[in-house]
N, C-alpha and C positions, 0 to 999 in steps of 0.2 A: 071612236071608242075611247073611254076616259083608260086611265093607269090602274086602276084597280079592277076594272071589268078586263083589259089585257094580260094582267096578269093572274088575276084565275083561271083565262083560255090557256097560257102558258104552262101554269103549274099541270091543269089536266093532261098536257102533251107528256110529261114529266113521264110518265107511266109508259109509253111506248118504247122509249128506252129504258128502262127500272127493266129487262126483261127476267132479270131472277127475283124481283118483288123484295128487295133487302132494304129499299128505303135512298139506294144512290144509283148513281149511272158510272160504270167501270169499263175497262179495257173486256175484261169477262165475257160483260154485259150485247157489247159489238162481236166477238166472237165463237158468241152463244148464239145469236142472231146468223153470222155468217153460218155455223155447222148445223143448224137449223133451217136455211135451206139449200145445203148441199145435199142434206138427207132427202129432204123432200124431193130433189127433181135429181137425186139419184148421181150425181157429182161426186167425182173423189177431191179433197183437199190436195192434192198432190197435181191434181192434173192442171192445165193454163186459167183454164176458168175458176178453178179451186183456188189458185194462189192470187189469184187477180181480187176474187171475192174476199178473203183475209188480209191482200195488203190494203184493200178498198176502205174496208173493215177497221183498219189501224188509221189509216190517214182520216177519215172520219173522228174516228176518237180522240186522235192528238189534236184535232183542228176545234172539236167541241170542248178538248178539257184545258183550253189555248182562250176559250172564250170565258168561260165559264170555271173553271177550275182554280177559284180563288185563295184557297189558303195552300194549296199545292201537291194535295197529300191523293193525288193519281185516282181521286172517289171527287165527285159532280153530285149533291145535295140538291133537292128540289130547290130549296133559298138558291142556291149559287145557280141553277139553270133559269130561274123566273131572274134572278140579278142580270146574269149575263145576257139572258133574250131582250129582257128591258133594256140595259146598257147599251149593248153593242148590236144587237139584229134588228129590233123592231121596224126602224126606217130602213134598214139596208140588209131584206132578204135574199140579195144576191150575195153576200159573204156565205151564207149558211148553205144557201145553194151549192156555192163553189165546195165547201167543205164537203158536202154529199155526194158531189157528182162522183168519184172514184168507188164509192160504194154503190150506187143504183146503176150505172153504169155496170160494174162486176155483177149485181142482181141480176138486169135485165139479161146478160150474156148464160148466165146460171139458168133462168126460166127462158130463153131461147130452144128450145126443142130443133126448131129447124135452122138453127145460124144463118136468120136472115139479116142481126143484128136489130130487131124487134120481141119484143114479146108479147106474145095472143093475149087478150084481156081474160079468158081463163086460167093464165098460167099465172099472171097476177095475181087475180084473186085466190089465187093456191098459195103464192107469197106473201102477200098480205095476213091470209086466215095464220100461217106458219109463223109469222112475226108477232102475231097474237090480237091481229082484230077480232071483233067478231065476222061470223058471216055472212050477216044482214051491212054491214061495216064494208068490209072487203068486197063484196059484189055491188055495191054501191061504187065505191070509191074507184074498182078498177073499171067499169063503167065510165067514170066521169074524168079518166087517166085519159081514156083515147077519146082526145080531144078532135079529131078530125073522121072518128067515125069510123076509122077502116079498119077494125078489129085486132089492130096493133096497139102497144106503147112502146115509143120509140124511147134515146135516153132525153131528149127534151122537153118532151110530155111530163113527162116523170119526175125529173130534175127540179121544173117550174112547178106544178103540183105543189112537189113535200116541199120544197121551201116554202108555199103559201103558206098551206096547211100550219107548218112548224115554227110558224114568225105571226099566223094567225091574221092574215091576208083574209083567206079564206074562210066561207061560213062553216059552223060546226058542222061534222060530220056526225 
């Protein structure tokens, strides 16, 4: 894939974190995400899983706005996230990985219904559609999350996914 078809898949991703549509990616932005689905699967912020999801939530964002967050001012601009994905992730989706894993990690414990330390592929697609896929998008994708078929996604599945997905590994969704 040349640099320019790269970075228009990149800028597209832009929007999955933009979740308040202001034009940047903020601290806000990952916290609006986390209390969005504590509502959905009925979680209080206060409880293990609650504070696990929000610190998840921050180490995500300082680890993105560490990458990307070029002139310093705690806001991540479409330019600065196609900059920083080009820069620093495109060969090496395992940093961006790493950066996520404390978040979908604290997700997957969040849409855990039964503390197997997995989450059902329905309860995915209930986090995905909440995070703002579509849900033609979301049943698709958590679908293609449980990679081994057994109506789980464990946090490896998951992990390895969104980093494809979000370093652009992976075919469009």
């Amino acid at each position: 894939m040349d640099s320019a078809e790269y970075e228009r898949k990149i800028a597209f991703r832009f929007a999955a974190f933009d979740q308040d549509g202001n034009g940047y990616i903020d601290r806000a932005d990952f916290s609006a995400a986390a209390a969005r689905l504590l509502t959905e699967f009925g979680t209080t912020a206060r409880c293990d899983k609650g504070q696990a999801l929000y610190t998840g939530a921050e180490a995500f964002w300082q680890g993105m706005a560490g990458i990307a967050d070029v002139d310093g001012d705690q806001r991540v601009t479409r330019e600065e996230f196609v900059g920083g994905a080009v820069k620093r992730l495109r060969d090496n989706p395992e940093r961006f990985a790493e950066i996520a894993r404390p978040f979908l990690r604290a997700a997957i414990a969040v849409a855990d219904q039964d503390d197997e330390g997995v989450a059902s592929v329905p309860a995915v697609e209930r986090a995905l559609k909440v995070l703002g896929a579509s849900r033609e998008t979301a049943a698709f994708a958590a679908q293609s999350l449980d990679v081994d078929q057994d109506g789980k996604v464990a946090e490896n599945e998951a992990v390895a996914a969104f980093a494809a997905y979000f370093t652009v590994i992976a075919p469009d969704v």
